[in-house]
C-alpha positions as CSV (number, residue, x, y, z in Angstrom):
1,X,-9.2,-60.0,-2.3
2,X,-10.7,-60.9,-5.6
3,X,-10.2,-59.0,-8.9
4,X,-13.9,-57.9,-9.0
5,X,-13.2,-56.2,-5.1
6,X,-10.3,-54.6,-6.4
7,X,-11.6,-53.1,-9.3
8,X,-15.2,-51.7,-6.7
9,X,-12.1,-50.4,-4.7
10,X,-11.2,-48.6,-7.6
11,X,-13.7,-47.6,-9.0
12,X,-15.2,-46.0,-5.3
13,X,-11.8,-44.2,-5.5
14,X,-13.0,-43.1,-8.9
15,X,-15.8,-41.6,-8.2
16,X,-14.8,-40.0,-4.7
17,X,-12.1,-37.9,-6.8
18,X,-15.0,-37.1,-9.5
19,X,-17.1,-36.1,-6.6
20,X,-14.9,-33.7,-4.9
21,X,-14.0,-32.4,-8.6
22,X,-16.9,-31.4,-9.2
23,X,-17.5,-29.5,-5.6
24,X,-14.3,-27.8,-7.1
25,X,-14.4,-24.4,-8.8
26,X,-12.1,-23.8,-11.9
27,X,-13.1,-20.1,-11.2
28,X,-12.1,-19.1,-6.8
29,X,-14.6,-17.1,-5.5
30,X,-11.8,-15.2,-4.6
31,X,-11.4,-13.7,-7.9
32,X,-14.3,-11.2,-7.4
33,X,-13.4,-10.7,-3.4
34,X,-11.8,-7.6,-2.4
35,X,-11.2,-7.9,1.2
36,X,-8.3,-10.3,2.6
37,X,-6.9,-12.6,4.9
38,X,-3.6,-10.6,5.3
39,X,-1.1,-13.6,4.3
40,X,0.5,-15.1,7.5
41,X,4.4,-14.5,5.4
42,X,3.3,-10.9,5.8
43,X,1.3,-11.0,9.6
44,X,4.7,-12.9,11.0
45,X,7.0,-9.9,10.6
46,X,4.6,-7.6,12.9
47,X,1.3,-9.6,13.8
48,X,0.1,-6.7,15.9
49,X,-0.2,-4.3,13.0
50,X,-2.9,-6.5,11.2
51,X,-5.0,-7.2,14.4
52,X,-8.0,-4.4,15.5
53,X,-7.4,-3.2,18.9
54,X,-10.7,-2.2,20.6
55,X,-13.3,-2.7,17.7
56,X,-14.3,-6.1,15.7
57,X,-15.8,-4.6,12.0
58,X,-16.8,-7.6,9.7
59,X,-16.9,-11.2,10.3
60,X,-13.1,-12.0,10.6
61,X,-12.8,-10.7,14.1
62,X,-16.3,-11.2,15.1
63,X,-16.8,-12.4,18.3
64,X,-13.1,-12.2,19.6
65,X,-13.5,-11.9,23.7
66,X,-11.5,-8.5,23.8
67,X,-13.0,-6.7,20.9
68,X,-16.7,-6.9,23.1
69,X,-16.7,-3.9,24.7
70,X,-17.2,-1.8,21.8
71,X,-20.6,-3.9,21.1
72,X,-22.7,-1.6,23.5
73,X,-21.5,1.5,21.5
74,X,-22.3,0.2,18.2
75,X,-26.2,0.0,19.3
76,X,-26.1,3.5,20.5
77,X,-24.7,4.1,16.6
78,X,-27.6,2.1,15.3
79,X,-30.2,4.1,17.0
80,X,-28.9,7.6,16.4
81,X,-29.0,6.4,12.6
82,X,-32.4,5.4,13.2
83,X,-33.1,9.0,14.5
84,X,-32.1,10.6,11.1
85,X,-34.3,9.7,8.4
86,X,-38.2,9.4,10.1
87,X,-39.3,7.9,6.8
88,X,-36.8,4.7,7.9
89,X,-37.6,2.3,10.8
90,X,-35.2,-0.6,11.6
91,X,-37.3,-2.9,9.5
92,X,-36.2,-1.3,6.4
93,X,-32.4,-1.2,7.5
94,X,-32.4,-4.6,7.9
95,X,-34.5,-5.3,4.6
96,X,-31.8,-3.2,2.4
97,X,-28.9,-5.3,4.5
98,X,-31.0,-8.2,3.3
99,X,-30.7,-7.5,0.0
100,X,-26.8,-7.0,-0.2
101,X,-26.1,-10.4,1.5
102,X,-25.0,-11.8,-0.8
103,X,-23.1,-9.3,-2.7
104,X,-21.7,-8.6,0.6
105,X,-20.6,-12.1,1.7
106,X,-18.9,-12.1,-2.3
107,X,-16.4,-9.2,-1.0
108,X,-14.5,-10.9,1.4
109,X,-12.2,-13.7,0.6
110,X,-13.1,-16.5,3.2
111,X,-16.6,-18.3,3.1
112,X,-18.7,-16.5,6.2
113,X,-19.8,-19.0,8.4
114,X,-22.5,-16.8,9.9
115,X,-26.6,-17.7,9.5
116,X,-28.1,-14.7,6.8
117,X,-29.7,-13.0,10.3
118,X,-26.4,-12.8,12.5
119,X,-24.8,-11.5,9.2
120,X,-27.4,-8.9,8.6
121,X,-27.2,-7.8,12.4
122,X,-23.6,-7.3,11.9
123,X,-23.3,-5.7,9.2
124,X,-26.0,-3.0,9.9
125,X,-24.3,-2.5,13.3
126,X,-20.6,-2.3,12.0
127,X,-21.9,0.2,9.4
128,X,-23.9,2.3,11.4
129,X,-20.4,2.9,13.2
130,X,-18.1,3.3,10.6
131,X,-20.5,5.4,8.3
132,X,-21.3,8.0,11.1
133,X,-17.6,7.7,12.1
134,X,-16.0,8.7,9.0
135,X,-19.1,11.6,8.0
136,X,-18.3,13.3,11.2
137,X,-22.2,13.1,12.1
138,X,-21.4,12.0,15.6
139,X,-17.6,13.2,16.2
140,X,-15.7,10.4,16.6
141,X,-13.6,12.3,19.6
142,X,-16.6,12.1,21.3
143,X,-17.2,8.6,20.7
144,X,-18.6,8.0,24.4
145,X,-18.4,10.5,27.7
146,X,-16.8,7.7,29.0
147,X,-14.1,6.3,27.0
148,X,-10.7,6.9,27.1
149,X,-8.5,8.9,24.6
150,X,-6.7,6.0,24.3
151,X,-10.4,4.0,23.3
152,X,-11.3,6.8,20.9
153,X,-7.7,7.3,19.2
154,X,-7.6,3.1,18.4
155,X,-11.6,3.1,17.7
156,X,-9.9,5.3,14.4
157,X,-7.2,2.8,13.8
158,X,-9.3,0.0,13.6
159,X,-11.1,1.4,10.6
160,X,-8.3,1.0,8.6
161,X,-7.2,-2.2,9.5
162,X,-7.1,-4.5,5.9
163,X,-9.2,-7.3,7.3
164,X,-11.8,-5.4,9.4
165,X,-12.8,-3.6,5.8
166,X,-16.7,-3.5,5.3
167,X,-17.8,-3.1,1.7
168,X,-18.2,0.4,0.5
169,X,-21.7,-0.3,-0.9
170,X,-23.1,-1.2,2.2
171,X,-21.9,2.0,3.4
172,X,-23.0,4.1,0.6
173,X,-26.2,2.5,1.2
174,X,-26.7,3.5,4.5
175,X,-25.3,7.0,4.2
176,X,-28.1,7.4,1.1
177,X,-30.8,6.0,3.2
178,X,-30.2,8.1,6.2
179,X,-29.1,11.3,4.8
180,X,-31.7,11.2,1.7
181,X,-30.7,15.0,0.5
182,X,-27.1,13.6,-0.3
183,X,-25.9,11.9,-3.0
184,X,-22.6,9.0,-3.8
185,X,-20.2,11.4,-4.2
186,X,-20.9,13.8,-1.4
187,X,-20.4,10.5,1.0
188,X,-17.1,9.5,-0.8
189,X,-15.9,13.3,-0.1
190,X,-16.7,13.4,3.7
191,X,-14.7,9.5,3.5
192,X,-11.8,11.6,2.3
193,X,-11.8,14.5,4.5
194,X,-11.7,11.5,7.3
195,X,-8.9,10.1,6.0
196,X,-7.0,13.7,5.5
197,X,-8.0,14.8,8.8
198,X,-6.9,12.1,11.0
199,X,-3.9,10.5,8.8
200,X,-2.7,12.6,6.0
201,X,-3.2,15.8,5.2
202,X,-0.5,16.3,1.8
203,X,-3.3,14.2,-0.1
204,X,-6.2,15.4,-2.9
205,X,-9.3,14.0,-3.5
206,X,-10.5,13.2,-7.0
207,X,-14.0,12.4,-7.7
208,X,-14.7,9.6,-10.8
209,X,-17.1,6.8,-11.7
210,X,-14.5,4.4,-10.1
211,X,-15.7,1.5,-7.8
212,X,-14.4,2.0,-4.6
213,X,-14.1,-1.6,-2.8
214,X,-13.9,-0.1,0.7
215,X,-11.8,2.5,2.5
216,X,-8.9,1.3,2.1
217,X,-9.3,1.2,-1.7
218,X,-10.6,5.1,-1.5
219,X,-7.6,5.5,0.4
220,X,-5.3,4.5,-2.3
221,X,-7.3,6.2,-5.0
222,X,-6.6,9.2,-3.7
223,X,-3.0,9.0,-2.7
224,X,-2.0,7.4,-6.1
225,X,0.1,10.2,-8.1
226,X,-0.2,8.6,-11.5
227,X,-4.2,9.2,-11.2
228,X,-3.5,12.5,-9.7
229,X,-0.7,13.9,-12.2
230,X,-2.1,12.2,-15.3
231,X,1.6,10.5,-15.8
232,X,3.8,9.1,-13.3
233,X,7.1,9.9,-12.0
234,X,8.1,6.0,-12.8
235,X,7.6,4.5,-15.9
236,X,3.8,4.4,-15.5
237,X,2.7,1.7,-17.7
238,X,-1.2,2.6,-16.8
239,X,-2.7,1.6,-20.1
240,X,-6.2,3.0,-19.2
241,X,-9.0,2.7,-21.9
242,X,-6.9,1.1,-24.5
243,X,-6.9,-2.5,-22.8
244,X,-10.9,-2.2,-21.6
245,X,-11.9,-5.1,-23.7
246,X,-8.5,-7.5,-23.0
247,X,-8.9,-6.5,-19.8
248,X,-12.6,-7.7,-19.2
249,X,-12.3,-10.7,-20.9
250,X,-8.6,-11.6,-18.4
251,X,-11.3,-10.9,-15.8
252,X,-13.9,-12.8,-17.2
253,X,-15.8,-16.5,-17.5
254,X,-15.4,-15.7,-21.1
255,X,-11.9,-17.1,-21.3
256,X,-13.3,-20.5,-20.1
257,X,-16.1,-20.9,-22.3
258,X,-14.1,-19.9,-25.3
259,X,-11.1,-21.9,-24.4
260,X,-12.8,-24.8,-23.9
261,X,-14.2,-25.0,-27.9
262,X,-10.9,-24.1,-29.1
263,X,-8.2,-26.3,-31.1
264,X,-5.5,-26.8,-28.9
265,X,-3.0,-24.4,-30.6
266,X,-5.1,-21.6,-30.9
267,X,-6.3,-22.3,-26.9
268,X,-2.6,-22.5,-26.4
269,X,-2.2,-18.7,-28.7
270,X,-5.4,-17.5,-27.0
271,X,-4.1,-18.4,-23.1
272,X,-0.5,-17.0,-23.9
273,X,-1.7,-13.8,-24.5
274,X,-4.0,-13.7,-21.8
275,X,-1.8,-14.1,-19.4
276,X,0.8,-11.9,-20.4
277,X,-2.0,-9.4,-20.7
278,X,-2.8,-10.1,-16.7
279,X,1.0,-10.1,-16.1
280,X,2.3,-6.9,-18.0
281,X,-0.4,-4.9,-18.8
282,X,0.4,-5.3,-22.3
283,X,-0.9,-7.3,-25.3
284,X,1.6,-10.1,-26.0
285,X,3.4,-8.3,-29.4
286,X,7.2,-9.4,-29.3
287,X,8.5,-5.7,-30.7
288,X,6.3,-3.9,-27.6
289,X,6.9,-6.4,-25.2
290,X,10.5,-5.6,-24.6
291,X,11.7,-7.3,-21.1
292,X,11.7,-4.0,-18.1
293,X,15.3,-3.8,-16.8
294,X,15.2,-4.9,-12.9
295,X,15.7,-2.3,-10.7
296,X,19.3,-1.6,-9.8
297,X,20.7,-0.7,-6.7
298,X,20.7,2.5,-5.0
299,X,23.0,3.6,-1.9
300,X,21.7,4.8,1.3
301,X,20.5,9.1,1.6
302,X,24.0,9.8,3.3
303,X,26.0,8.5,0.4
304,X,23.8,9.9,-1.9
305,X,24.4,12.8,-0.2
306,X,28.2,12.8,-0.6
307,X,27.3,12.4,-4.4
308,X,25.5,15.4,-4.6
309,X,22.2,13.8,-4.6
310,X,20.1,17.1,-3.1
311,X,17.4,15.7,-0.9
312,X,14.4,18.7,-0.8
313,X,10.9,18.6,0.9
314,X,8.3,18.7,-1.9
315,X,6.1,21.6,-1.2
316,X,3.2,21.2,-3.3
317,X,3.0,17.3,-3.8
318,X,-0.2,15.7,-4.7
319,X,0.4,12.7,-2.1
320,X,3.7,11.3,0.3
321,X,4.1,8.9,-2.7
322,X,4.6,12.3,-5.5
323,X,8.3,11.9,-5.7
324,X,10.5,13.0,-8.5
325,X,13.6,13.8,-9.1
326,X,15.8,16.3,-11.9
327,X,18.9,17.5,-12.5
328,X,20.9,16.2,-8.7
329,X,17.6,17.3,-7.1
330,X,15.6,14.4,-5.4
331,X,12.4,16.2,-3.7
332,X,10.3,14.2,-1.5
333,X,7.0,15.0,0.3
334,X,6.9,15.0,4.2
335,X,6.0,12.4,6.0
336,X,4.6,12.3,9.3
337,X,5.9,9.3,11.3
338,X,3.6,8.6,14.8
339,X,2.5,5.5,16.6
340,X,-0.5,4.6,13.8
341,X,1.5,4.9,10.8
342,X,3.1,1.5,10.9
343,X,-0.2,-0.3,10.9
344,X,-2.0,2.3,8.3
345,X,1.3,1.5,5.7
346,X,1.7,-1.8,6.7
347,X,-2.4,-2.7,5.8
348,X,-2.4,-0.5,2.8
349,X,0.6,-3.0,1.2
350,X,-1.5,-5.7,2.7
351,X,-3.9,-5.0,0.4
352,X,-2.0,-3.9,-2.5
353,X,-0.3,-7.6,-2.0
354,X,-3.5,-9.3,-2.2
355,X,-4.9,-7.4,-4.7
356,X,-5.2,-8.7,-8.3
357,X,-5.5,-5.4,-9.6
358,X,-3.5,-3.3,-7.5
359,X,-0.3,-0.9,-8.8
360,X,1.5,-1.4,-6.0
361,X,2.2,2.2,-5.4
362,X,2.7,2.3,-1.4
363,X,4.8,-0.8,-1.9
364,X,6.8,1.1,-4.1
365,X,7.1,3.8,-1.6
366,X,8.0,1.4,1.1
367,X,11.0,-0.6,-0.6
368,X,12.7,3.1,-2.2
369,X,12.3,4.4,1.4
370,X,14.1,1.4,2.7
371,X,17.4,1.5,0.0
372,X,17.6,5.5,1.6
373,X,17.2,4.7,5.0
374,X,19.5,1.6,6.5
375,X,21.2,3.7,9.4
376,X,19.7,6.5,12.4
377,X,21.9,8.7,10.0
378,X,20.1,8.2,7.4
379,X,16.7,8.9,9.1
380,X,18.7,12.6,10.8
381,X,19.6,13.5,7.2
382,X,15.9,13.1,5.8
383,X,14.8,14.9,9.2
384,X,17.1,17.7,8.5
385,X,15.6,18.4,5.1
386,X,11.7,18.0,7.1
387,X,11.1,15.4,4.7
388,X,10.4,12.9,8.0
389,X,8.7,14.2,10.9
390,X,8.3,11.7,13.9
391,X,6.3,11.8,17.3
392,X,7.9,8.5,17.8
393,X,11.7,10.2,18.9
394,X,14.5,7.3,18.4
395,X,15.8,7.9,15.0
396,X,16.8,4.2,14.7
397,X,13.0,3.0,15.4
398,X,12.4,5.0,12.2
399,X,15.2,3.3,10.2
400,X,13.6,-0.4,11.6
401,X,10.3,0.6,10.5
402,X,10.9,0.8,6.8
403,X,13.4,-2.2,7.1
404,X,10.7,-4.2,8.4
405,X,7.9,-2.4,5.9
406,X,10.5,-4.0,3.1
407,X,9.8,-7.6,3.9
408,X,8.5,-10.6,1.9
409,X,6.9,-8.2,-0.5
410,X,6.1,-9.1,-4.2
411,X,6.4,-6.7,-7.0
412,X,8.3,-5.9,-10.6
413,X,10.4,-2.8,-12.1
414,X,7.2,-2.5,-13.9
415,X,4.3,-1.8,-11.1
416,X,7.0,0.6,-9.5
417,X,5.5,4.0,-10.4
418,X,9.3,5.5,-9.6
419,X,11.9,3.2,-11.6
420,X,12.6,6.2,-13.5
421,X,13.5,8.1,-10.2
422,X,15.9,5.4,-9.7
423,X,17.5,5.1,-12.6
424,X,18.2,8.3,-12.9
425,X,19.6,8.6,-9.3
426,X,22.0,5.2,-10.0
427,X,23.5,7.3,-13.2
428,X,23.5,10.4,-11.1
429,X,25.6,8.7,-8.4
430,X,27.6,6.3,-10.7
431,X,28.7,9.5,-12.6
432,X,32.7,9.8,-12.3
433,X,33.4,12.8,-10.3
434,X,30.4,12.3,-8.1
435,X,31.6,9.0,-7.2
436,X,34.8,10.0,-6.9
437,X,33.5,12.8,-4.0
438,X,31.5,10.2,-2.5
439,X,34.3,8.0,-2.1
440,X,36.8,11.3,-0.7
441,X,33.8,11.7,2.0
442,X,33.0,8.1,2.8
443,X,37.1,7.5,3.3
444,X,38.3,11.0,4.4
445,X,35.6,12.9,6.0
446,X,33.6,10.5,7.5
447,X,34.8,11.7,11.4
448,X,36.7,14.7,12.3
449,X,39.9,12.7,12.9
450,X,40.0,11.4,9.8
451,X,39.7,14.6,8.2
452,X,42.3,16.1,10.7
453,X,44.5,13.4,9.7
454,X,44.0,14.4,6.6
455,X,44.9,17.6,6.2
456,X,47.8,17.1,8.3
457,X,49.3,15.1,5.4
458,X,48.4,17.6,3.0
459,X,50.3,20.6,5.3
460,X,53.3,18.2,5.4
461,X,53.0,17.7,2.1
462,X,52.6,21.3,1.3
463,X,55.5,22.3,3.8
464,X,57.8,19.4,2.5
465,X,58.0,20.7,-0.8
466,X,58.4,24.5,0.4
467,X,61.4,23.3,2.1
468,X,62.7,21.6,-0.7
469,X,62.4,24.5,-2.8
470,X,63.9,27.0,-0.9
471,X,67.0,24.3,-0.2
472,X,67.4,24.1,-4.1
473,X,66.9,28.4,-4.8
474,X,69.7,28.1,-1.6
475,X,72.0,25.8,-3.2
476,X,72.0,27.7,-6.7
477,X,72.1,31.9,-5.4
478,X,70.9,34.7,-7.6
479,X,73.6,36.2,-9.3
């Protein structure tokens, strides 16, 4: 091989790499996506949970063999919707579908590999069955005559499944076109009362100019006690209006196009504080930007017990996530452990995981939960307080449930919303005397032998040096 071969050689090899550079997008569609893949480090600790179970909604599990059946019902959705409105035919569904396409096929995270009119049919059909799902319009007990309660209970479950999301637009869209008399924010209250009916009903609905990405992300809205309260329980660092504009341009094509012109040390200035804008929250000032102390450890709810920790049932709690705690008095919200709430928690971290805006809050929930609970004691203890209620009846499947919730999750002492909670608890517990009584119940009174034992040796002690006593008042008589 000659040198003018080897240098073509090259010089194809050249231009291959400056082809599929160019194919390449400094800027991942991802960026503006808001519903995931769940990540297969998270899907491998309980595949099930991600996975619908009767009904396919989207394109990620359209088509799967045993998500079918529920195909039949979605056309008897469609043409109840097209009995609502008389001034709407099918043609001018599908036309309004037409027109999101694109935004719609922006939302999720994977390129849809559908033609524009299989993507249109789906999408009207999956929203036709969500949106009169959720509004109540057709009662989603009564889903069909001839389903089972076992078909109707999962049809529910499905909906909130992270990767069978549909975009809340679309939905809004369809709600507005066949219930005219109704506005955005009367569709987003029946969404809620969905959600509080069938899943939790400790939650409150607030009604802003917020985009709302699907139902999931209305889910979190809602239950997020920072939004609710005004300030969290944690340490909160929700900056609000004061980083709109660093905020929008960390989001934005802006940074490129500015970058790009700049001298290299200011590009390198401008990039430094961009990113620790996207990663703290914060503009980059070294007197502000103090490092957040990592969370310490906390012991289980029976030895925080022993250390006069007071676990309490929060009555009037704006969500299961409104936790606080003051003066030895932690008081948490009841939770209502049953077969769905695995796969609800587990999806809503999904999403809070993939999110690039999320705070993390049911995360947060999820790994405090798991330093209380490590035993079946530790689940009996919260049960006794009626801060756990569970339909599901072994206390231990509780305790595996948030051990498993706890795992490969990503987050920072600063997106938990209840640091402060903990840190007050550690200096609660570490304090001397309430260690001291932890340690007197772990060793002494942990079983009733133990304590037995134990106050044996104090009567013999007590006895020994009665004896002892009276043998020296003996020894030297009363004159």
């Amino acid at each position: 091989m000659n040198n003018t071969e080897v240098e073509r050689l090259e010089m194809d090899w050249v231009i291959s790499l400056e082809n599929r550079l160019s194919d390449t997008n400094l800027w991942d569609r991802k960026r503006g996506a808001t519903i995931y893949r769940v990540p297969d480090i998270m899907k491998k600790v309980d595949p099930q949970a991600y996975e619908p179970l009767i009904v396919s909604l989207g394109p990620y599990h359209h088509g799967k063999p045993h998500l079918q059946a529920m195909n039949q019902l979605k056309w008897k959705y469609l043409k109840a919707v097209l009995h609502l409105n008389c001034d709407m035919v099918l043609k001018d569904y599908l036309d309004l579908i037409k027109g999101l396409e694109t935004r719609a096929r922006g939302a999720y995270s994977e390129e849809v590999n559908m033609s524009s009119n299989s993507f249109v049919e789906m999408m009207l059909l999956d929203g036709c069955f969500v949106m009169l799902t959720i509004t109540g319009w057709i009662d989603p007990m009564e889903i069909s005559k001839e389903s089972t309660l076992w078909t109707r209970f999962n049809a529910l479950q499905d909906i909130f499944i992270l990767e069978n999301q549909l975009p809340f637009f679309l939905l809004e869209t369809l709600f507005l076109s066949a219930f005219p008399q109704y506005d955005r924010d009367f569709f987003r209250s029946l969404t809620f009362m969905f959600i509080r009916k069938y899943f939790f009903s400790n939650i409150e609905f607030t009604s802003d100019n917020e985009t709302i990405h699907h139902i999931i992300h209305l889910f979190l809205s809602c239950i997020d006690p920072t939004t609710n309260n005004g300030n969290g329980n944690g340490n909160g660092n929700d900056n609000g209006n004061q980083s709109s504009t660093f905020g929008f341009l960390c989001n934005s094509k802006l940074v490129e196009t500015v970058c790009v012109s700049l001298p290299s040390k200011l590009r390198s200035s401008l990039l430094s504080q961009v990113n620790s804008k996207m990663c703290t929250g914060r503009d980059a000032n070294p007197e502000e930007d103090l490092p957040v102390p990592d969370l310490p450890w906390i012991p289980n709810a029976t030895v925080c017990n022993e250390a006069r920790i007071h676990f309490k049932r929060k009555q009037k709690a704006k969500s299961f996530l409104d936790i606080t705690f003051h003066k030895g008095k932690l008081e948490i919200p009841q939770i209502h452990i049953y077969y769905p709430t695995n796969s609800l928690l587990r999806n809503l971290i999904a999403y809070e995981q993939c999110s690039t805006d999320s705070k993390f809050r049911v995360t947060s929930y999820a790994v405090f939960m798991d330093y209380l609970i490590d035993t079946a004691a530790d689940v009996e203890l919260l049960q006794q307080h009626e801060i756990i209620i569970s339909d599901l009846g072994d206390s231990q499947e509780i305790a595996t449930l948030f051990s498993k919730l706890n795992t490969n999750l990503c987050y920072n002492s600063e997106d938990f919303y209840i640091a402060d909670v903990i840190f007050a608890m550690k200096k609660h517990h570490d304090t001397r005397c309430n260690k001291w009584r932890a340690r007197l119940n772990r060793d002494y009174f942990s079983s009733p032998w133990a304590a037995i034992s134990l106050f044996g040796v104090l009567a013999l002690f007590v006895l020994t040096v009665i004896q002892t006593t009276y043998t020296v008042l003996s020894y030297y008589p009363s004159h």
